[in-house]
N, C-alpha and C positions, 0 to 999 in steps of 0.2 A: 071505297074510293081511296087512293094511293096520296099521302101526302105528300108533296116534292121537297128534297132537301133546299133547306134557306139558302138563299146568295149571300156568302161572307164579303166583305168587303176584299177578302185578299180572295178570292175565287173570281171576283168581279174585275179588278184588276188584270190577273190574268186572262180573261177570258179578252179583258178589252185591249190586253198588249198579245197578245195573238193575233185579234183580227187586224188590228193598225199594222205587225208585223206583214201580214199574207199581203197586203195592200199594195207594200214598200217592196218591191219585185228583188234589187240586189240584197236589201236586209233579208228576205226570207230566202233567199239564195244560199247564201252566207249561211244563216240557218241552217238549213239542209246540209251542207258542207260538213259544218262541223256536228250533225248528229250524226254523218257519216262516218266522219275520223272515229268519234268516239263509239259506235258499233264495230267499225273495221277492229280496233285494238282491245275490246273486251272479248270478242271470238278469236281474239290471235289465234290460240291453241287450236280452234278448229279451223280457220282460214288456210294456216300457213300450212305449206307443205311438209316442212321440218319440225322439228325441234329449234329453240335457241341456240343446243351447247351443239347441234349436228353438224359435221365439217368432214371434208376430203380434201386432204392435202394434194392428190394428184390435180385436183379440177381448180388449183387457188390461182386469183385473179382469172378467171372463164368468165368470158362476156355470158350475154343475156342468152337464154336455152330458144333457139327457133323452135315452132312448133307449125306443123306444115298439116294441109287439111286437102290436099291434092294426090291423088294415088301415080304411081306413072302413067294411067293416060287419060291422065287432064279431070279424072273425074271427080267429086268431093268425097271425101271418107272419112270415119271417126279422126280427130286429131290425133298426132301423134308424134314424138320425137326421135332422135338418132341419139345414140350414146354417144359420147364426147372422151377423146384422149389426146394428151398434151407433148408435143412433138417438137423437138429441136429443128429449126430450119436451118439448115449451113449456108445459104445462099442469103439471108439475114441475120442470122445469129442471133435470133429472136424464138421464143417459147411459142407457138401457133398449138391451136384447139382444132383435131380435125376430126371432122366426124365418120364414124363408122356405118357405112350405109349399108351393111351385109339385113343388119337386123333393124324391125320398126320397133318402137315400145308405146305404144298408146295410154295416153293420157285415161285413169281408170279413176271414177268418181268415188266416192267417200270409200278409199283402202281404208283396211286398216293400218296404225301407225303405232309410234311409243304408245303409252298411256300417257295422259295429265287431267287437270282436275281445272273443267270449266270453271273460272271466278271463283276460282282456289276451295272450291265449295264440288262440282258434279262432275266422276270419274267420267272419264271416255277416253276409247282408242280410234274412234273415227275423226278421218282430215275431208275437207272438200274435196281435193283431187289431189293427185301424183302418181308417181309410174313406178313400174318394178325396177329394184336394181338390176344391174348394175349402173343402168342410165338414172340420169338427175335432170328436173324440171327446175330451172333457176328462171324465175323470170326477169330479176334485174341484176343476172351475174350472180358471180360471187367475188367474198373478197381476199385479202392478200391469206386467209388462212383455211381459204376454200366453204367457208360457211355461206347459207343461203343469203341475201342482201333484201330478198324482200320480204323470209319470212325475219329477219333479222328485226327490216326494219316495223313489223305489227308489233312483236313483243315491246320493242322500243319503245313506241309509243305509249306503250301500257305506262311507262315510268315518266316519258316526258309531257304528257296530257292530264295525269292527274297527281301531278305535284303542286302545279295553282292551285286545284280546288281544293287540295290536303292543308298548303301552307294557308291557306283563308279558312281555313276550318278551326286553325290556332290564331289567327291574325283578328280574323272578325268579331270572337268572343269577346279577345282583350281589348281590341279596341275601340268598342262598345261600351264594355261596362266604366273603362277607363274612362273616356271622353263624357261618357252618363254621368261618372260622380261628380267629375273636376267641373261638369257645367251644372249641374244639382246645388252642389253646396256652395260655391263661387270662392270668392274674397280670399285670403291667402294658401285655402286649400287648392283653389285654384291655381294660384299663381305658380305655387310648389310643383302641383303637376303638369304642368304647361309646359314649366322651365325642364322638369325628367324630359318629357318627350322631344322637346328643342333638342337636348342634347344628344339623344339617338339618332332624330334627325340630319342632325347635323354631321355625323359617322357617314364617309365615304364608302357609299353601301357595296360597288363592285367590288372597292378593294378589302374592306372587309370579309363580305365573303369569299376573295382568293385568301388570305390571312389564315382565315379560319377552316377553310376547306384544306390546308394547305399542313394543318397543324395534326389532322386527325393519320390517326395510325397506317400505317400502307397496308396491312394485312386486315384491315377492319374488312371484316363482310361486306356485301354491295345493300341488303336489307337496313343494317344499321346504319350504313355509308347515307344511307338515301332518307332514314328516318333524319339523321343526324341535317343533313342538306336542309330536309322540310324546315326545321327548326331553325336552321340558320336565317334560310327566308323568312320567316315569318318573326323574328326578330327584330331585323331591321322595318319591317310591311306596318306596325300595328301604330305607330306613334303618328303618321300621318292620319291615317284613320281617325283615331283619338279627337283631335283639334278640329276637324269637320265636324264630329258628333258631337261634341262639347260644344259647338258651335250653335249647332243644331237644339240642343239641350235648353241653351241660354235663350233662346227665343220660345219654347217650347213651354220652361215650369211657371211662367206665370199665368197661362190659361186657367179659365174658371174649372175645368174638369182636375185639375192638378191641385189646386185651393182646395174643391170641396176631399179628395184625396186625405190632404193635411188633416183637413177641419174634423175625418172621423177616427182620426189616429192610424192612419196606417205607415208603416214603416219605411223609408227613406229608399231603403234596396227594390223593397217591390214596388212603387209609387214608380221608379226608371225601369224595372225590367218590364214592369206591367202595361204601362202607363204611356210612357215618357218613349223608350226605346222603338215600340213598335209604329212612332210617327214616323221613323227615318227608316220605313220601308224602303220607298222610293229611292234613295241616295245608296243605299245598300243595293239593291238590282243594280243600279246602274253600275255603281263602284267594282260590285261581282266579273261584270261583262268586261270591265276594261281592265281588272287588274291580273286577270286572269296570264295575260298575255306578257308580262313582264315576268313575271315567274317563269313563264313558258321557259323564254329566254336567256334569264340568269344562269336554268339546270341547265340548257344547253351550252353557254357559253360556257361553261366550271367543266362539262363535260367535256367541251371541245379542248379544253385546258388540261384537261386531265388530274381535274379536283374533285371531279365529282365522282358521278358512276362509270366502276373501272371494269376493264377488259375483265373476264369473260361477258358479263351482264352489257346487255345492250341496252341504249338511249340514242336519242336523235344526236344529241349532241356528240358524243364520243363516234359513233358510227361516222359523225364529217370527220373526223381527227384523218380517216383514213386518206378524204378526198383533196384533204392542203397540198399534195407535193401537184404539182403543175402536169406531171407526164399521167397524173390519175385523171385529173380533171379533163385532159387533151382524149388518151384513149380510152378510159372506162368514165365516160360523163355518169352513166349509171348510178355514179356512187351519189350523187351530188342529189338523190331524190330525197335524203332523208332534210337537207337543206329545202329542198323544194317545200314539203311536208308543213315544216316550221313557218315559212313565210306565210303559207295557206292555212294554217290553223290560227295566229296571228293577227292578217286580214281578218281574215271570217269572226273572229273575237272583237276587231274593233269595231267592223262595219255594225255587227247587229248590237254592240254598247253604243256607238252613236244613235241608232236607229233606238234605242229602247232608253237612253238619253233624251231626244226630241218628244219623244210618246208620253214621259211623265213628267215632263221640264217643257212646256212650248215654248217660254222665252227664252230658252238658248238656242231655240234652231231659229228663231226672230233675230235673233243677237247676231247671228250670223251672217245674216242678207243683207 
């Protein structure tokens, strides 16, 4: 007979903020959403149709590729496209895309493509779909340098989705063990590191990081640009952190489990990592879900500013830089999807940290009503 593995208390938890999740119809929505985002931009490479660096200067600024499923007469047939070329109209004095109907090109499922290397780990040269040259499948345009906009904006995302959970990867250690000691040992050790974090704190974090984004070299690569970034964020992120867990700590080391602890000599460091730190599971999940989203934000606004991740390397944020001038937003709204993106991964971040907020906290969604 087959012994069943034990129910850990963090197994239990999960199991029971999953089910309260499925319950909560918009949080598990939300959910869904965002396992989406984050599937869609881990297969970029095999999603998109393109490459990142891929570009035709004849096709720049080319609205979104029709794709028609109608033969001439009337009947449905494999999908498929027209080749696209870009034509002076003298009767406007505008650049028009007109298409070539002599020839069809059909939409052909997993061609082969460049090579790249899934999750920077498993070679491949297969894409979803796309079509033979000399015709181009754009499905939301392209932009002013003729590169694809939607396979643009999967890679992007690669960088603007997992910068959060990079910069809390550095943010949540320190501000852990920090907030652990300062509430561990109290009385002036305390105070000492109370007052450091206060003063981080209190650093005007947007302008700081234009400051500092602003300082780094113009020729740095976009890899160290974006290490450099992570670091930035999570510089300013950990001192808030700190003063909640120290918080948390204070209330925490005078339990009997924490005494008996002391009483058999165990050592001050593991007594918080072992002991102490894993009460504030709870406040940690939540903290995860909500702060995720402000990171989000930061890399894009630095990128929309052009501090952050620079031209050629795409991010959501720089990818908007294109869509500020007014006559982009009027004719190519297209561009405006990588905006769209941000808001919906954003939402979907806060609704299911509310929702998983109320599920281990009931007296804040009490506090509410």
């Amino acid at each position: 007979m087959l012994n069943k593995q034990p129910n850990t208390p963090e197994l239990n938890l999960i199991r029971q903020m999953y089910q309260r999740l499925y319950r909560d119809r918009v949080a598990f929505v939300s959910l869904l959403v965002l396992v989406g985002l984050y599937l869609m931009v881990a297969l970029a490479d095999f999603l998109a149709p393109y490459s990142e660096s891929h570009f035709d200067r004849s096709l720049a600024k080319a609205p979104p590729t029709p794709v028609y499923m109608l033969d001439e007469t009337g009947g449905l047939t494999w999908p498929y496209v027209f080749r696209y070329e870009k034509r002076y109209n003298p009767a406007t004095f505008t650049q028009e895309f007109t298409p070539i109907l002599s020839e069809k090109y059909p939409i052909r499922l997993f061609p082969t493509a460049e090579p790249y290397r899934l999750f920077g780990l498993i070679p491949g040269t297969i894409r979803l779909f796309g079509v033979d040259a000399p015709a181009q499948i754009s499905l939301l345009g392209n932009d002013i340098n003729g590169r694809d906009v939607f396979s643009r904006m999967l890679y992007g995302g690669q960088i603007s989705l997992t910068i959060g959970f990079l910069s809390l990867f550095v943010v949540f250690p320190i501000g852990m063990i920090y907030g652990g000691l300062a509430g561990y040992f109290g009385g002036k050790v305390d105070d000492l590191m109370m007052r450091i974090a206060e003063i981080v704190m209190s650093i005007p974090s947007f302008f700081l990081l234009i400051g500092l984004a602003a300082i780094l070299p113009p020729g740095l690569p976009s890899t160290q640009r974006f290490a450099l970034v992570v670091l930035i964020l999570a510089f300013i992120g950990w001192a808030g952190l700190s003063r909640v867990i120290r918080g948390m700590v204070l209330s925490i080391k005078n339990e009997e489990f924490i005494e008996s602890s002391r009483a058999i000599g165990m050592n001050p460091f593991t007594i918080i990592v072992r002991h102490i730190l894993p009460q504030t599971t709870s406040y940690l999940m939540v903290a995860l879900t909500l702060s995720v989203p402000g990171y989000i934000l930061a890399e894009s606004g630095l990128s929309f500013l052009g501090l952050g991740i620079q031209q050629p390397d795409a991010s959501w944020g720089n990818m908007l830089k294109e869509a500020q001038d007014i006559s982009n937003i009027i004719e190519r709204p297209w561009m405006l999807m990588p905006g769209f993106l941000i808001f919906l991964a954003v939402l979907a971040f806060n609704v299911v940290g509310d929702a998983v907020r109320d599920i281990l906290d009931p007296k804040s969604r009490l506090a509410r009503k």
